[in-house]
N, C-alpha and C positions, 0 to 999 in steps of 0.2 A: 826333317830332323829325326834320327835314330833314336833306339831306347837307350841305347849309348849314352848319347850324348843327353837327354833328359834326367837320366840317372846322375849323371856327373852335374847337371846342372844343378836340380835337389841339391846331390851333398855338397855342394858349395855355399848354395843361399842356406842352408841346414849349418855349415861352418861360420857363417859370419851372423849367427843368434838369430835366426827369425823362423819363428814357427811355423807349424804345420798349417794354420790356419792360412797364414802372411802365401806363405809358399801356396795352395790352392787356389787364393785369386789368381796367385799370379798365374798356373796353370791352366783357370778358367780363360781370362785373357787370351793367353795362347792359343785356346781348343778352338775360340772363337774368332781368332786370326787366319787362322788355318780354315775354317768354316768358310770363311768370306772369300779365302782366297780360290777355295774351291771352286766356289758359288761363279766365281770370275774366269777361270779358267788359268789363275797364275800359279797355283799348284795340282800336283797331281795324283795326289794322294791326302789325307788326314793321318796321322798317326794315331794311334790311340796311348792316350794321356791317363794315368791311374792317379787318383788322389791320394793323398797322404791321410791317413786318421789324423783326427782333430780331438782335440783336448774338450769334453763335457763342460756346455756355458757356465761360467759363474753365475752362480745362485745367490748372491750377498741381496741383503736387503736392508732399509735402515724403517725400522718401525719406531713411528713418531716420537715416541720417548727418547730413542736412541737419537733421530734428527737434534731435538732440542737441545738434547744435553752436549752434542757437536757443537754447533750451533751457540754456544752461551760461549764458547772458547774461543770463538772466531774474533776478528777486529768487526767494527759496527759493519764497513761497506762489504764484506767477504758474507758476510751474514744475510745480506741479501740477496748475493751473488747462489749463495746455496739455496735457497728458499726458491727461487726461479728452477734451477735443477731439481728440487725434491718434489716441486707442484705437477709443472709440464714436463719433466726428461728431457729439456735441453742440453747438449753436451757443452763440454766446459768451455770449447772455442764459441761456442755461439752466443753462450751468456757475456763471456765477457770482452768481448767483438762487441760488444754493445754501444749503441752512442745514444747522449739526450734525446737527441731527435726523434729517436725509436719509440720513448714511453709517451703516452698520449696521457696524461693525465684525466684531460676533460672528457677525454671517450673511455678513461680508465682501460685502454691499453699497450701490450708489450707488440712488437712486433720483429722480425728477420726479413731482411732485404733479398729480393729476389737473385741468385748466384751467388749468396752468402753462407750458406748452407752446403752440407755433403753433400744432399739429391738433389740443391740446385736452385730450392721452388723456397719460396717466402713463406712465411708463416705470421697467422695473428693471432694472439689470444688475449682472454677477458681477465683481468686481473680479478684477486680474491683480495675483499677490505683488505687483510693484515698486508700482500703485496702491497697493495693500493700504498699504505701506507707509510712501508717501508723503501718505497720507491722515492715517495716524495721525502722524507730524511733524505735520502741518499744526493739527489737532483741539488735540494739545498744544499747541502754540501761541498759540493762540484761548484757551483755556483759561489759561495761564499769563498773559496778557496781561488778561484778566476778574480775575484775584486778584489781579493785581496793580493796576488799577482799580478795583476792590472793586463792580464791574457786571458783569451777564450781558451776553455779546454771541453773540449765536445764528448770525451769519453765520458762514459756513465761509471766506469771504474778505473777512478784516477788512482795514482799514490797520494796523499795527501799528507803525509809529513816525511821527514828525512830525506836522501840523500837523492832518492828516484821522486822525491814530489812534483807534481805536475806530468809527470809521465804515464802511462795508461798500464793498466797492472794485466799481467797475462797469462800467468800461473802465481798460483800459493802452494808449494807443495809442501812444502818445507813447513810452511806454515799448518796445512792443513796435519801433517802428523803430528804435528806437534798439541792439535787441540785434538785428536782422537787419543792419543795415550792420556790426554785429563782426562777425557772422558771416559777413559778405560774401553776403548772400541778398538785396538789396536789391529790393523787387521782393513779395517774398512777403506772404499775406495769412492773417491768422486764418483764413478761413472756407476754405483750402485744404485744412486737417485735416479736414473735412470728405468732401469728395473721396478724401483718402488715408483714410482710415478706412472708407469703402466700398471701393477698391479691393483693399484689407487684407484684409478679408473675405471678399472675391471671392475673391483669391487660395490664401484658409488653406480655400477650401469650405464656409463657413457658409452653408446653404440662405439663398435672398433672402429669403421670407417672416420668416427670424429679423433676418438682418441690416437689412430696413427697418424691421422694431421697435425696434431699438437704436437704430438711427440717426435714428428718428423720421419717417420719410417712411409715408407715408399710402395715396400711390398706385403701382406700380409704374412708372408715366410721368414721375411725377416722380425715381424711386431709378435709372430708367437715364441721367438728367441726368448722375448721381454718379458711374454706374458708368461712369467713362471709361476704355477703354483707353488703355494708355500705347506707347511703340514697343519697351522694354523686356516686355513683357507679347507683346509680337506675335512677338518675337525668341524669350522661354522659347514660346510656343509651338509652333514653327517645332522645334528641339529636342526636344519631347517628340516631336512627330509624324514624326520622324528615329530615334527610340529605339523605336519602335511598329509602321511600317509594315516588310516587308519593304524593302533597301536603304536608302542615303539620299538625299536630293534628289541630291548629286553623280552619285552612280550613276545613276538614275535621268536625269539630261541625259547619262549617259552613254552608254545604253541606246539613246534616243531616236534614229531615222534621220535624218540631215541633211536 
């Protein structure tokens, strides 16, 4: 393939809205099609592939005040749908892809089916009480809603009244904006719990190698995306390092010779 013809490929997928980012996989792909074929002898050359600049990660974060007061806007089952994303940074499909079968009550916990997921790999985790609890509302629910239908509905995130009742709910989006402008968060996104859910982590000292398991990232490159510090984060530790070293910064510029 020519620079030609890669160029011209760019402004096309560049023409039909998909960003810089989208457009890179897709060129990683490619370099590594090419690699292989090498490797095989079915091509006879690699071109050389330039990336595109990428747009600087989103930084949003929802610090727990902000979760709850989300969170108080939502319908009761959405409510725990978010709670699951704001704990462990599962993404929106994985939460609610969810079926009964998945929460273990008596082991108190949540789990993802092995090739259900983006990397592919299962995942288990420990429910937190308020989970705990909020899981088992949820379950009843489902459950009372199935007898009262006189049908099994295996999703963990039914409709449960009007017009989609009994069918398995898959986005709220529409919903969701609707309870951040209550909340005056306008601006915020699902996939921010994510973010804060690693940063959570960081925070409480859960070794990384456990918290990318929870949280589903794969490679360490991709989980320090996540791990963003915040300026809140840079300030606690500016105060630890003031309660640690002898004096404190003040001292210390005070000390220092003109």
């Amino acid at each position: 393939m020519s620079g030609d013809r890669l160029t011209a490929y760019i402004q096309h997928r560049q023409g039909e809205g998909k960003s810089n980012g989208t457009i890179n996989r897709e060129l990683s792909v490619l370099g590594t099609a090419y690699k292989l074929g090498l490797e095989h002898g079915k091509v006879m050359r690699r071109p050389i592939i330039h990336h595109l600049k990428e747009a600087a990660p989103r930084q949003g974060f929802f610090e727990e005040a902000d979760f709850r007061a989300v969170r108080t806007h939502l319908p009761v089952d959405l409510r725990v749908a978010v709670t699951i994303m704001y704990t462990f940074g599962w993404r929106l499909d994985e939460v609610m892809g969810q079926r009964l079968a998945q929460a273990d009550l008596g082991a108190g916990t949540l789990r993802l089916e092995p090739g259900t997921t983006k990397n592919r790999e299962g995942r288990v985790v420990y429910l937190t009480p308020e989970l705990e609890l909020l899981l088992r509302e949820q379950i009843d629910r489902v459950i009372a809603l199935s007898r009262t239908m006189g049908q099994l509905f295996p999703w963990l995130f039914t409709h449960l009244n009007g017009g989609y009742c009994g069918t398995p709910r898959r986005d709220f989006r529409t919903t969701w904006a609707t309870a951040i402008k209550k909340a005056g968060l306008s601006g915020k996104l699902r996939h921010d719990f994510r973010r804060t859910a690693v940063r959570n982590m960081e925070r409480a000292g859960v070794p990384r190698s456990v918290a990318m398991k929870i949280a589903g990232h794969k490679t360490e490159g991709i989980y320090r995306r996540y791990a963003i510090v915040c300026d809140a984060d840079l300030q606690e530790a500016t105060r630890k390092l003031m309660g640690t070293i002898p004096g404190t910064v003040r001292q210390i510029a005070v000390d220092c010779p003109s």
